[in-house]
C-alpha positions as CSV (number, residue, x, y, z in Angstrom):
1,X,41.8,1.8,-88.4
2,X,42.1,3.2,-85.1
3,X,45.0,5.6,-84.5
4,X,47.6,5.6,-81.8
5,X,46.2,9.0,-79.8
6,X,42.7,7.2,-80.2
7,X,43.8,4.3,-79.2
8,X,45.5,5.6,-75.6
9,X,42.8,7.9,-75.3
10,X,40.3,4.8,-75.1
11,X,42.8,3.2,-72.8
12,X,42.6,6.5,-70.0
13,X,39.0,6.4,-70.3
14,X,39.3,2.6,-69.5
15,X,41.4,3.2,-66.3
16,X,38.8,6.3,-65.3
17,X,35.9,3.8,-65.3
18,X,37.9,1.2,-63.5
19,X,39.2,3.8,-61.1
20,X,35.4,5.4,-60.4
21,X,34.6,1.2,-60.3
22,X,37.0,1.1,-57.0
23,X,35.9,4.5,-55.2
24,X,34.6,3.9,-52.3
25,X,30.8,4.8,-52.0
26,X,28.9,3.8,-49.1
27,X,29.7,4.1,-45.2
28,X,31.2,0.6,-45.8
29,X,33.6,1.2,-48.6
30,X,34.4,4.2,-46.5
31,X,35.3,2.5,-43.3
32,X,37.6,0.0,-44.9
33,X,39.6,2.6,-46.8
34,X,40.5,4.6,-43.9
35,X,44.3,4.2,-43.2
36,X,44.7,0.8,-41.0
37,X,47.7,0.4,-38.1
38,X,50.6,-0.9,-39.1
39,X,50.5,-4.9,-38.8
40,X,53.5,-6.4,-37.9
41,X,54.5,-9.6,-36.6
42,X,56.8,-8.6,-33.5
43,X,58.7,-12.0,-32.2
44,X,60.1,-11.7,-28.8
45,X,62.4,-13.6,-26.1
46,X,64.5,-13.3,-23.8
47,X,68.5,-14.1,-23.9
48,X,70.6,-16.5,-21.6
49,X,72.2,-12.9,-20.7
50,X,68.8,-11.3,-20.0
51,X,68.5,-9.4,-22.8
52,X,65.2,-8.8,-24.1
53,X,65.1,-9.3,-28.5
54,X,62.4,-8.0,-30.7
55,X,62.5,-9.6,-34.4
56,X,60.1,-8.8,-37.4
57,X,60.7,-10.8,-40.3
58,X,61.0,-8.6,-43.7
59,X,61.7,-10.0,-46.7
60,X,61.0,-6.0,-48.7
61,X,64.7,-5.6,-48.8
62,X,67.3,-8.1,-48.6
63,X,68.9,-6.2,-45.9
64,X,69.1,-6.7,-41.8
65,X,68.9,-4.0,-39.3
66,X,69.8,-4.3,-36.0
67,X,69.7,-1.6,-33.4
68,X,70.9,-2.4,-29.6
69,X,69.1,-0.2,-26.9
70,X,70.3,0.3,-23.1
71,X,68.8,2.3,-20.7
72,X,72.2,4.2,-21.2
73,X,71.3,7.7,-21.7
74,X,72.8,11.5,-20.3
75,X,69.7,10.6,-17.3
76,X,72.5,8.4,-15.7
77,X,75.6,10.8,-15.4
78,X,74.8,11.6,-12.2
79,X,77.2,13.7,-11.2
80,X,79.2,13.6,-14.4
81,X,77.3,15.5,-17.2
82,X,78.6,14.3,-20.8
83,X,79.6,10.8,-19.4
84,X,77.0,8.7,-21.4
85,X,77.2,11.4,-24.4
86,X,80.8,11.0,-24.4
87,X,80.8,6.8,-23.9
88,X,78.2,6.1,-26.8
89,X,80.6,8.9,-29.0
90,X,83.8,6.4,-28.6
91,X,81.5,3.0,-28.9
92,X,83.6,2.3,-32.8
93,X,86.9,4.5,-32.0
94,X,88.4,1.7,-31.3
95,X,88.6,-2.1,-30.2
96,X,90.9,-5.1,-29.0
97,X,93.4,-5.2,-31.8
98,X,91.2,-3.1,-34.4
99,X,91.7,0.9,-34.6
100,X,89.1,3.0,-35.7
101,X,90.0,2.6,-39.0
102,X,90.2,-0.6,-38.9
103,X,86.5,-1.0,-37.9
104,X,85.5,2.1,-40.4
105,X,86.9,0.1,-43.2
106,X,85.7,-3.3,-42.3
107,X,81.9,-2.0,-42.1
108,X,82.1,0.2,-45.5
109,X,84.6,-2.4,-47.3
110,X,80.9,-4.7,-46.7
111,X,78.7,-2.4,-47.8
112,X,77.4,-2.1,-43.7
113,X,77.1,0.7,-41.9
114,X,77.4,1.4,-38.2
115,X,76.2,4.5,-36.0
116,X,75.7,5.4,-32.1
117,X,73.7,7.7,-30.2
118,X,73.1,8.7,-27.0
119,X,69.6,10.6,-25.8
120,X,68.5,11.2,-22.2
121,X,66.7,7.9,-22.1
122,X,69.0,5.6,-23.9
123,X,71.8,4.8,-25.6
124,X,71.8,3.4,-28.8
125,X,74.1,1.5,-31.2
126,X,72.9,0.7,-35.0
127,X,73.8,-1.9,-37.4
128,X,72.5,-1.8,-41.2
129,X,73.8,-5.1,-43.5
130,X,72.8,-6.8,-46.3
131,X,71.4,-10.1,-45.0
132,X,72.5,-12.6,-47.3
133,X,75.1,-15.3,-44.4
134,X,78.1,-14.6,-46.7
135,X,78.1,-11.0,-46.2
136,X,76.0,-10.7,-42.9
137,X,78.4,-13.1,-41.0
138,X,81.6,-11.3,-41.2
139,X,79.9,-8.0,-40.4
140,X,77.7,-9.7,-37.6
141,X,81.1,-10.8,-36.2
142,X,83.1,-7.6,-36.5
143,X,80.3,-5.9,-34.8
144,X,80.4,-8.1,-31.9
145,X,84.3,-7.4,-31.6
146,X,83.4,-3.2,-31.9
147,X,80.7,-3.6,-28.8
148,X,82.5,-6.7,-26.6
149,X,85.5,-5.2,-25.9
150,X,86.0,-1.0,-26.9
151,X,89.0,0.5,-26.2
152,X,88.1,3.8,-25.4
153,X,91.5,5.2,-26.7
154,X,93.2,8.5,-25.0
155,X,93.7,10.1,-28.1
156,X,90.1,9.9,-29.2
157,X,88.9,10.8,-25.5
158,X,90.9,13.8,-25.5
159,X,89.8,14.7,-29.1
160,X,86.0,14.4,-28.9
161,X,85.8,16.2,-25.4
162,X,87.7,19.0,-27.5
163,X,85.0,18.8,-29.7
164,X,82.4,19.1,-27.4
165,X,83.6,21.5,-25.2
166,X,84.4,23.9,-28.7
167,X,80.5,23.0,-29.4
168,X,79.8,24.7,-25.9
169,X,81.3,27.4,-26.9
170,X,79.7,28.1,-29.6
171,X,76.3,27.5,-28.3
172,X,77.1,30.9,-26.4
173,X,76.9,32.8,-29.7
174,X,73.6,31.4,-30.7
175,X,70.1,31.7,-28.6
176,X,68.5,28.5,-29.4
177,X,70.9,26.0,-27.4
178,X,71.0,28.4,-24.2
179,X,67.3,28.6,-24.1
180,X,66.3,24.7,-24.6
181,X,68.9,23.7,-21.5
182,X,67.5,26.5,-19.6
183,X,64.2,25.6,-20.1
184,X,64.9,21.4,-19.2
185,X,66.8,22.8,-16.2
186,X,64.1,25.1,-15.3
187,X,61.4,22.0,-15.4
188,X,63.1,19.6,-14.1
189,X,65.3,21.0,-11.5
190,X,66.8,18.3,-9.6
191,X,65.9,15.6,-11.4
192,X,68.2,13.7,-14.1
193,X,66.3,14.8,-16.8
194,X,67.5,18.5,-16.3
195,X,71.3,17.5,-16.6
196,X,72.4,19.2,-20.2
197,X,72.7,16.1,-22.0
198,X,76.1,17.3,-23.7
199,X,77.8,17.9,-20.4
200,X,79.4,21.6,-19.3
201,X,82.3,23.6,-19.5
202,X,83.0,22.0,-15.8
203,X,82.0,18.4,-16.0
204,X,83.8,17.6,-19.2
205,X,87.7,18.0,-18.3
206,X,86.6,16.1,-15.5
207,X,85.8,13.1,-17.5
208,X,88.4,9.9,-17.7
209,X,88.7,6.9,-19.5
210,X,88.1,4.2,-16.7
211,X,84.7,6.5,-15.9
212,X,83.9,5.3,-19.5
213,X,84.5,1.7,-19.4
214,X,82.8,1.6,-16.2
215,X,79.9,3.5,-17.2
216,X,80.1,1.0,-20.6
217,X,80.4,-1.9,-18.2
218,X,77.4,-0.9,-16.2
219,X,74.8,0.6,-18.4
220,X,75.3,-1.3,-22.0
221,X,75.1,-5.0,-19.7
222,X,72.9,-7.8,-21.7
223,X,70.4,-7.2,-19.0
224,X,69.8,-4.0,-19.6
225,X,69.9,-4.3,-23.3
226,X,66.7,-4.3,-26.2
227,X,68.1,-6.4,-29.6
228,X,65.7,-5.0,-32.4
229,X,65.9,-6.7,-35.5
230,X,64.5,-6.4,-38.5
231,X,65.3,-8.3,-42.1
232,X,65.4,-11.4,-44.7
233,X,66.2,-14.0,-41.7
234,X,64.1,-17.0,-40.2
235,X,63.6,-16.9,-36.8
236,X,66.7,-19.4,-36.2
237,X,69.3,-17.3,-37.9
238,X,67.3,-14.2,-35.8
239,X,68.1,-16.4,-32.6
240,X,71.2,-17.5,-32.9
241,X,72.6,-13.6,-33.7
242,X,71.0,-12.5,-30.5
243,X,72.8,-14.9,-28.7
244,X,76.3,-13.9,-30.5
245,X,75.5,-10.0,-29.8
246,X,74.1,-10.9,-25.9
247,X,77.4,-13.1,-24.9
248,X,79.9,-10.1,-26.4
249,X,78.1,-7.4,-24.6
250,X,79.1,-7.2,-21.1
251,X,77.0,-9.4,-18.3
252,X,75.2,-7.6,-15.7
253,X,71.6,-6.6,-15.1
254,X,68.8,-3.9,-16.1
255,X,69.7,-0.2,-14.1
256,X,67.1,0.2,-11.5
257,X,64.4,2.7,-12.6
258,X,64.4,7.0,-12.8
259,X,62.3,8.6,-10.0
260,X,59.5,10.0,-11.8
261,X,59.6,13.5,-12.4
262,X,57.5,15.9,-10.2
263,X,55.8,19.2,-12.6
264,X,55.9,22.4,-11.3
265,X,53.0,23.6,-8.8
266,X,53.8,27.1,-9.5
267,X,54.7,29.2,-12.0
268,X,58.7,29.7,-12.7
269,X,60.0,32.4,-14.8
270,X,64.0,32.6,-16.4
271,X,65.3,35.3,-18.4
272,X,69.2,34.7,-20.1
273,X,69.9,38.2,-21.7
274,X,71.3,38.4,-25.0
275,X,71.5,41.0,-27.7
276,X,69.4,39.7,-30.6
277,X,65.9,41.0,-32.6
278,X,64.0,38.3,-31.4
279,X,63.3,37.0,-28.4
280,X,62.9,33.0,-27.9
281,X,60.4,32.0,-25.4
282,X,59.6,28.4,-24.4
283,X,56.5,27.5,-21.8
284,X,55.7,24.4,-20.1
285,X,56.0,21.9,-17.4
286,X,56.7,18.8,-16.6
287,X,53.3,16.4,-18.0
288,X,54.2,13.1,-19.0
289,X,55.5,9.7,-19.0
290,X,55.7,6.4,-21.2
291,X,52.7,4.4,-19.7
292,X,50.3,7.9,-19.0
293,X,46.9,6.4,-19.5
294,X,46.3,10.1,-20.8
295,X,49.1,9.7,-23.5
296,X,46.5,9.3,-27.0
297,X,44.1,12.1,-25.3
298,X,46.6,14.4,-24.9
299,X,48.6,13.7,-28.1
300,X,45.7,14.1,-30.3
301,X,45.0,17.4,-28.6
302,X,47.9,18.7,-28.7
303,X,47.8,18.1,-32.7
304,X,44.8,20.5,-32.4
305,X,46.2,22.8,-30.3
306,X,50.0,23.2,-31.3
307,X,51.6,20.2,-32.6
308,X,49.3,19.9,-36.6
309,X,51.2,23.0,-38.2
310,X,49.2,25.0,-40.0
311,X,45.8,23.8,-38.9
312,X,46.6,24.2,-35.2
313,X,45.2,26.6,-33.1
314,X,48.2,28.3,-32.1
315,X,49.4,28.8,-35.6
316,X,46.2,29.7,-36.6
317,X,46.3,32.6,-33.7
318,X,49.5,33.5,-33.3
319,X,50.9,33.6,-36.5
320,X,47.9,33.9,-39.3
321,X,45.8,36.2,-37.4
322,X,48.5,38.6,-35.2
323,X,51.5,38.0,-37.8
324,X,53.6,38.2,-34.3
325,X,55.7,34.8,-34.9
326,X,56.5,32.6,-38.1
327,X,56.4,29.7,-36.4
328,X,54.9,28.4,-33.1
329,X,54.5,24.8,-32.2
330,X,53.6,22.8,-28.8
331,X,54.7,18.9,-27.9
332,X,54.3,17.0,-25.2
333,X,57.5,14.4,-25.4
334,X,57.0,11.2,-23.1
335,X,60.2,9.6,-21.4
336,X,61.1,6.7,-19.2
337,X,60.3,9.0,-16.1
338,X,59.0,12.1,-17.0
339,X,58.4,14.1,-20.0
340,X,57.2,18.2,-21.0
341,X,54.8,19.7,-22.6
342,X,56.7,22.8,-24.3
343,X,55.4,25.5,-26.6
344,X,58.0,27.4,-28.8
345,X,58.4,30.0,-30.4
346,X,60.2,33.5,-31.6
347,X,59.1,37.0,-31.9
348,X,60.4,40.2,-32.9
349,X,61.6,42.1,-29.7
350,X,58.4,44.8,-29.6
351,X,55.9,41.6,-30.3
352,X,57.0,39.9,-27.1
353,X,54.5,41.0,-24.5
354,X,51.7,40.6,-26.8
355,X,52.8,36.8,-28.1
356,X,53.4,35.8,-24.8
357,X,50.2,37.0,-23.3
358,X,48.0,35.5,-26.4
359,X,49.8,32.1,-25.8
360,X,49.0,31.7,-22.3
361,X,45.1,32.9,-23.0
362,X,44.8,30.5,-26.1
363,X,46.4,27.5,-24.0
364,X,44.4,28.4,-20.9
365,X,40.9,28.8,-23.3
366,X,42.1,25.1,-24.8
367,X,42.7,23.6,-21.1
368,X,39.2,24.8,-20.0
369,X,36.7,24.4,-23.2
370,X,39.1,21.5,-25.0
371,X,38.5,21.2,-28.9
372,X,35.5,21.1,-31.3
373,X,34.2,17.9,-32.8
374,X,35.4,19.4,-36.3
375,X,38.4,20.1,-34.9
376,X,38.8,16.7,-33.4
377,X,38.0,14.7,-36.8
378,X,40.4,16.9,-38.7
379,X,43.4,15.9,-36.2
380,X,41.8,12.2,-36.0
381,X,41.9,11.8,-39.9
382,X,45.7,13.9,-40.2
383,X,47.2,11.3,-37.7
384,X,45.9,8.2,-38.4
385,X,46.9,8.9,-42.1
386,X,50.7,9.9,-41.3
387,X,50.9,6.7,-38.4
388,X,49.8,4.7,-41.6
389,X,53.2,5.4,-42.9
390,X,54.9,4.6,-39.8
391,X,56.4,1.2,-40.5
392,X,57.1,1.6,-44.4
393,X,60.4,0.6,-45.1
394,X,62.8,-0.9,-42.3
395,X,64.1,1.8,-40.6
396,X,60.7,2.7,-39.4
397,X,60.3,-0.3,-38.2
398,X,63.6,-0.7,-36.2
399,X,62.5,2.5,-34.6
400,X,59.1,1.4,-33.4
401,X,60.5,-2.2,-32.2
402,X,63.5,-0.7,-30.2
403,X,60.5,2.2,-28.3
404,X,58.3,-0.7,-27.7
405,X,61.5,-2.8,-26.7
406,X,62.6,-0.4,-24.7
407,X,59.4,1.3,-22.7
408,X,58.0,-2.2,-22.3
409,X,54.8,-1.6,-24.5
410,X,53.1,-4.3,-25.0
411,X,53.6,-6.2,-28.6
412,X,50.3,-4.8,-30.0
413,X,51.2,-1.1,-29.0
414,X,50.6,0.3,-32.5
415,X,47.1,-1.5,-33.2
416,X,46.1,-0.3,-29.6
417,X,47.2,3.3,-30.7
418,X,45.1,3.4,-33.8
419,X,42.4,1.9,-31.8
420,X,42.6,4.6,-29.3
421,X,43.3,7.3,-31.8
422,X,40.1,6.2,-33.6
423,X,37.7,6.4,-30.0
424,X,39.3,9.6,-28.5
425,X,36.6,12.1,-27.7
426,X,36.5,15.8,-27.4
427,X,35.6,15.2,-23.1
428,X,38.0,12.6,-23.1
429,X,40.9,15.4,-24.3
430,X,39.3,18.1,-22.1
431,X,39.6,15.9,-19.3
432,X,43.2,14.7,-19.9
433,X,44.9,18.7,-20.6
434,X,42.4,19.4,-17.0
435,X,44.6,17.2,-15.3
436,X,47.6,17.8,-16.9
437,X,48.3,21.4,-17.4
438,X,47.1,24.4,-15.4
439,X,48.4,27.6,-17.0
440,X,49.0,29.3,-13.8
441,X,52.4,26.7,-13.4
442,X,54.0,27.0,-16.5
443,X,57.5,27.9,-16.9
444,X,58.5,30.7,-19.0
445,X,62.0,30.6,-20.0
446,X,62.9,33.5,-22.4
447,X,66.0,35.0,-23.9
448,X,66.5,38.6,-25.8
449,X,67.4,41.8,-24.5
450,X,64.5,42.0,-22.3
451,X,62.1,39.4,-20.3
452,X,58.8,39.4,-21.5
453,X,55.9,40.6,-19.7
454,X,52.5,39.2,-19.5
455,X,50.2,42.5,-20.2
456,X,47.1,43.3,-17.8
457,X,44.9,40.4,-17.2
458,X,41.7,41.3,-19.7
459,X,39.6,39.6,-17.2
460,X,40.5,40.4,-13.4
461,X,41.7,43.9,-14.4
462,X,44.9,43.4,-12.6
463,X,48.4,42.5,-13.8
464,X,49.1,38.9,-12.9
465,X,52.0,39.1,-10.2
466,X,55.2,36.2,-10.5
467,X,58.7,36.3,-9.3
468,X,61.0,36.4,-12.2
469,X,65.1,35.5,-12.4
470,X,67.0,36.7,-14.8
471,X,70.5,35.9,-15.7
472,X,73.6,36.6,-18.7
């Protein structure tokens, strides 16, 4: 008689056959278990209001996630930096005959939950329920009181501009904060985008409640609304709640479009001094937009060159080789109207000159010569694996529905991105960074105890002449 051991020994063996059965083993096999793009079934329509609703249908989780994005971001302040921050904080302070904890209560007391946010772009408000009608409804309803009529209260005004005027402060004591917002102002100058996002010292007091309900009025209108949803409805149900959250949300129409953003044609340099052991340094240059026909070109080469951790060439470089930073990584982030390309990273004082220099020379050598085929199927394989995962649960989704929503992609974006991921070549990303970054423009933004210098030029023999400002 066969013993239990035995027994479950056979049984691994079996599932080590059957496992070597599956393995894929010719070119064919191969192809079909590469990691596919994310297949969903994106619905789409258009409100009486003018709001524009994306719905996938997701039975995973009996759950229903609705996010509402408005071209509602800090890029509309004008001349009023924290306005939009400041609006999206008090979206759920308060309401027509329901205080904040009234609302707080009647989300959590339904196992709901709801957030919003406020980026340069957008703003965004965020809904999470469980989708079955008995507990959806009531929470589908209260929701449409929070965003139909907010009442912006005094007190809670006057207590989150405290808050973020205390958070200004403290960004003083810290590097990190100074030299991000000197580096977007550096970029982007005059343009919206260059606005600090969380307002200033100056702006804030400035700020009053009628500027929020007007902004509210203006910028979170139907017609310049997204409704993503996601969850365990039919189409119907979908329809009818976009009609509910369209009719509570105020009427009025999309806010015209940014001015694109115009990238440096020569090089800037900004200095903030500050006594620390490292110095922070940040390059780059206005390079992007949503809609750049360069965007999967230059994505996939920045993974190679800055963006893929440990196997990028920066890293590689900077870190493994010279030991001069811990960590160094480059993105290009693509907005509405504009978007940089940015490389970051912190050094020891006495390593500052020689990190900045190498930078430059391995970002110029990139811009010119582009990557290696290896290089390029190593990126290829490291992003179409992690896009894979992309839309797993709802959340993701939501995400990708509200960009697409928002950026007016079309409904295929994320098959056309695989596809394009998939047929990139090394010219084709040699091409793109050629006519997108030219080394000689960069910004450098810096802060330390001293600016940075970029050491003799190995090749002209001649240190490279710029006009630096430096500031406290």
């Amino acid at each position: 008689m066969m013993r239990l051991p035995a027994i479950m020994g056979a049984a691994v063996a079996a599932l080590m056959l059957s496992a070597c059965a599956s393995f894929p083993t010719t070119e064919k096999q191969v192809a079909a278990s590469e990691p596919q793009a994310p297949q969903l079934d994106i619905q789409s329509w258009q409100t009486d209001q003018g709001a524009k609703v994306m719905f996938v249908q997701s039975d995973a989780l009996p759950m229903l996630d609705i996010r509402l994005v408005m071209a509602a971001g800090s890029s509309q302040d004008h001349d009023l930096p924290g306005l939009a921050s400041l609006t999206s904080a008090l979206i759920g302070q308060g309401a027509e005959a329901l205080s904040v904890d009234d609302i707080a209560r009647g989300f959590e007391d339904r196992g709901a939950s709801f957030s919003s946010s406020s980026y340069r772009d957008m703003g965004i408000i965020s809904l999470r329920t469980l989708s079955a009608v008995e507990y959806r409804q009531p929470v589908v309803t209260l929701f449409n009181q929070v965003i139909g009529s907010p009442s912006f209260p005094e007190e809670a005004l006057d207590r989150l501009r405290t808050r973020a005027m205390q958070g200004l402060r403290m960004e003083q004591q810290v590097p990190g904060p100074q030299v991000s917002k000197a580096f977007m102002s550096t970029v982007f100058a005059d343009h919206p985008y260059g606005q600090p996002s969380e307002g200033t010292m100056e702006s804030l007091p400035k700020i009053q409640r009628q500027q929020l309900v007007d902004f509210y009025d203006t910028y979170y209108a139907a017609g310049n609304t997204v409704i993503a949803m996601v969850g365990d409805l039919s189409r119907s149900e979908a329809e009818e709640i976009a009609a509910q959250i369209s009719a509570a949300l105020p009427a009025g129409p999309a806010a015209p479009e940014l001015p694109r953003a115009e990238a440096l044609s020569e090089r800037k340099r900004e200095h903030i001094n500050f006594p620390s052991a490292q110095t922070h340094i940040l390059l780059g240059n206005q390079a992007t937009w949503r809609g750049n026909p360069d965007h999967v070109a230059l994505h996939v080469g920045n993974q190679i060159l800055g963006g893929g951790g440990f196997a990028s060439i920066l890293t590689d470089e900077v870190r493994q080789k010279r030991g001069y930073v811990y960590g160094i990584g480059s993105g290009f982030s693509a907005m509405a109207a504009g978007g940089p390309f940015q490389v970051q990273f912190k050094t020891a004082n006495e390593n500052a000159d020689e990190a900045l220099t190498l930078t430059l020379d391995l970002i110029d050598t990139f811009v010119e010569d582009g990557p290696s085929q290896a290089q390029l199927e190593q990126a290829r394989a490291n992003i179409l694996g992690s896009f894979a995962l992309s839309t797993a649960d709802n959340s993701d989704i939501i995400g990708q529905l509200g960009a697409i929503g928002f950026y007016d992609l079309p409904l295929d974006y994320l098959q056309w991105f695989n596809r394009q991921v998939r047929q990139v070549t090394v010219a084709d990303i040699r091409d793109a960074f050629r006519r997108t970054l030219d080394v000689g423009d960069l910004a450098i933004v810096s802060i330390g105890p001293e600016a940075p210098e970029i050491l003799q030029d190995q090749n002209s023999g001649t240190p490279e002449a710029e006009e630096e400002h430096s500031g406290d």
